[in-house]
Every structure is written in structure tokens, then in C-alpha cells.
Phi, psi and omega in degrees: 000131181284140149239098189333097042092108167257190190289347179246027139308280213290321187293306161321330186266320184300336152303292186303323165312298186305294143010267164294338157298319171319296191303315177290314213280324190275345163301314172267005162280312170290351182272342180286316200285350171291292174301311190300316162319313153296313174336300205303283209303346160289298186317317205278309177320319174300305171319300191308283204299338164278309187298337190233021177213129166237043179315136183080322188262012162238133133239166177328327202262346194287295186331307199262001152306277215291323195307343197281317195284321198229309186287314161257004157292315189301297195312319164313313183276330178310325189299291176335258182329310174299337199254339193262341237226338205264316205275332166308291169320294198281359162269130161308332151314319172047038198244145190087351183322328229246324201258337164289345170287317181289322195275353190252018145315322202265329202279332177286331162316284193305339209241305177312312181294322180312303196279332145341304191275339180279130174264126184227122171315150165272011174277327142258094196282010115343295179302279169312304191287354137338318187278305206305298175320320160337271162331318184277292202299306192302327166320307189279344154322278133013276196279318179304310177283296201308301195315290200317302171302336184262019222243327216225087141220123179138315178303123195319162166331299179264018166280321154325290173288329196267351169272300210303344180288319167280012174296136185244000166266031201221334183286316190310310196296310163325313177274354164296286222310309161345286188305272188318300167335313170292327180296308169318310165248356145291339157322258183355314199266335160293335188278339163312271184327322179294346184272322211234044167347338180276356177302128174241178206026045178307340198246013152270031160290148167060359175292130155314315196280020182272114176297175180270337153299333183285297188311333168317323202238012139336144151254154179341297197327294200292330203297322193294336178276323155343284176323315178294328171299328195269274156012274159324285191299342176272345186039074178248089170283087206236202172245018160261174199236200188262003168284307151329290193265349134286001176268341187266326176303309190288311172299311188296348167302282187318335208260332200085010196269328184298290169337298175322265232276032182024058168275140178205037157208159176293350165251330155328304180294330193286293176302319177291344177280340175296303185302003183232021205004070169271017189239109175260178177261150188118348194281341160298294173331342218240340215207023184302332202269017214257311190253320171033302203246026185256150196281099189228170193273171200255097158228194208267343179278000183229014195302294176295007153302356190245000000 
């Protein structure tokens, strides 16, 4: 016999229906609000770990990419300029400047399009903004010595010469070429930290406060981005590179003269070898064997390490 559902059945069951209904919405509201939880804190691990690392994104053959591609066509024209403009200053003649200017315009023109064309992954980002800065420079090196020359034309040579270090759109092009240099070789030294992870006191590159005790216990990689860094901030747009004056730096350690003159940071020695101009270009090459057992990427600049 059916029996007929009075009114508190139906109130019971529309309670146990709701009931379960509570329970699932409250099941996938915590199973949603978990996984976003986790999501976010992995997403944030990630996040950290790309901004303050660039682990995975250098290896050796990217280095010796861009130097072949990029590093050493800039490093011709910087030599080119610096060599050419060293030899203009020391004639007494003072006759072609308006025309060695002209040509090391054109050369800079030449040196763009070649680095232009070279492909450097955004998987290192050291490297492409390398280029770019790279790139800034050879522009303004170009557009700047024309602006200059037609800016100064009718002035004898050395009237010619004695402006340019004071150009300030030729000083802008010296600080890009600068920056990239430094990028370049701090690149070097994350591919270093991926081999060697125990590198320590990194974040005494370019520090003032790096003593001749820290340095010491630098490996090349780091010591030479110290250098570039130093470079950069002094705008020293000369014709040794950072390798030079870490090869001067060391000697003057090794040698014992920094101890005599109670020198006891690395910026000390670094002044006293700028103020006696004692960093030729070459002097790595001269003190290569020096580095023998130290871990570098096989570029051509590291050649007398062998």
C-alpha cells in the first residue's frame, strides 16, 4: 500500500538534498582555492628564480657565438679608433684627421651591419642586450663623428682632435660599447657559476669594497668581469681590455708592491696602476700562463692561457 509523503518528508529531503549540495560546493571550493594556492606559490618560485638567476641560459657555444659574431667585430673598431686617433695625437703634422674620421665612420657603418645580422637568442639575456647596447654604439660612432665633422669643418686637426673626448654624443656611443662589454662578461661568469655553483662572493663584482684578499680567491671569470665593470664606470675607453688590467692587477699583488704601499682593496691597486698608466694593451697576452689551470670558455682571447 503507497503511502502518501506529508509535508515534513518533503521538508526532510529538500534539507538532505541542500545538505549535499553544501558539501560538493564546499568540496571544489577548497579543491579550487588549493590548486590556486599552490599554483600562486610555484608561479612565485619561478618568478624569483628567473629574476635572480640565469641558470640554463648560457652555455659555452652561445659565448663563443656572440664573440665571433659580435664581440669581435666591435673589439676591431674600438682598436681601429683608439689606434687611429692615438697616432693622429702623436703627429706633429696633424694632417688627415677630417679624413681618418671620416673613414672610421664608415667603418663603424660596416661593423653594424655585420652585428645586426648575427642571431642571439633572447634565452640570454645578458647576451641580446649586449648586442643591442652593441648596436647603440656602432650607431651613434657613425652618426655622431659625421654630426661632428660637419659641426667643426674648416678646423685645423688639432683643433679637430682636442674636441673629441669632449663630444658628448661620442662619449653616449663609448658608454653603450662600455655597458656591453660588461654584459659580456658577466654572461661569462653565469656560465662559470653553472659549472662551478660554489662561486662565491658574486656580488662583490664592481664593488669598491672588494679587498685583495676576496680577490684572490676569484677565478679568472669573475676577476675579468670585476675589471669590465670597473672599465665601464671610469669610462675608460682605452685600447687594453679587462683582461689587461686584471693581468696588472695581479701582477702588481704577485709581485709584492701592493703589500709595500699597505694597499688593501683592489680599487686602490687599480688607481695606483691608472695614475702611473701602467696597463698596456697586451699585457694579458704577456702574463697568459699565469691562468694555465683556470676554467674559460675557449675563445681566442684566452688563447696564451695555454
Amino acid at each position: 500500500m503507497n503511502k502518501q509523503l506529508n509535508r515534513s518528508d518533503y521538508i526532510f529531503a529538500l534539507v538532505v538534498i541542500f545538505f549535499m549540495v553544501c558539501v560538493v560546493a564546499s568540496f571544489f571550493f577548497g579543491y579550487n582555492k588549493g590548486t590556486a594556492h599552490v599554483e600562486a606559490k610555484y608561479a612565485s618560485e619561478l618568478k624569483k628564480s628567473i629574476s635572480t638567476d640565469y641558470t640554463g641560459a648560457y652555455d659555452e657555444s652561445q659565448l663563443v657565438s656572440y664573440y665571433h659574431n659580435v664581440y669581435a667585430p666591435w673589439l676591431s673598431f674600438q682598436q681601429n679608433w683608439v689606434q687611429d686617433l692615438e697616432l693622429l695625437q702623436g703627429s706633429s703634422a696633424k694632417d688627415g684627421a677630417s679624413g681618418s674620421l671620416k673613414d672610421l665612420s664608415s667603418e663603424a657603418a660596416a661593423a653594424y651591419a655585420s652585428i645586426r645580422s648575427a642571431a642571439i637568442s633572447d634565452s640570454s639575456p645578458l647576451l641580446s642586450e649586449a648586442q643591442t647596447n652593441v648596436l647603440k654604439s656602432l650607431t651613434l660612432f657613425d652618426k655622431e663623428t659625421r654630426r661632428y665633422l660637419s659641426d667643426n669643418k674648416g678646423k685645423k686637426d688639432a683643433d679637430l682632435l682636442a674636441g673629441l673626448d669632449k663630444d658628448a654624443g661620442l662619449n653616449e656611443a663609448k658608454r653603450f660599447a662600455l655597458e656591453a662589454q660588461k654584459q659580456y662578461f658577466m654572461a661569462v661568469v653565469k656560465w662559470h657559476k653553472q659549472l662551478h655553483p660554489e662561486l662565491a662572493n658574486q656580488d662583490l663584482i664592481g664593488s669598491d669594497k672588494l679587498t685583495i684578499a676576496k680577490w684572490k680567491e676569484f677565478p679568472l671569470n669573475a676577476k675579468i668581469a670585476h675589471s669590465s665593470t670597473v672599465i665601464e664606470n671610469r669610462s675608460l675607453f682605452k685600447g687594453y681590455s679587462p683582461q689587461d688590467l686584471t693581468a696588472r692587477i695581479d701582477s702588481m699583488i704577485a709581485s709584492g708592491s701592493a703589500t709595500k704601499m699597505k694597499l688593501t682593496t683592489v680599487r686602490s691597486v687599480i688607481d695606483v696602476l691608472l695614475d702611473t698608466g701602467a696597463v698596456r694593451s697586451g699585457d694579458f697576452r704577456d702574463e697568459g700562463q699565469r691562468y694555465s689551470g683556470e676554467v674559460l670558455p675557449h675563445l681566442p682571447i684566452y688563447a696564451s692561457t695555454n
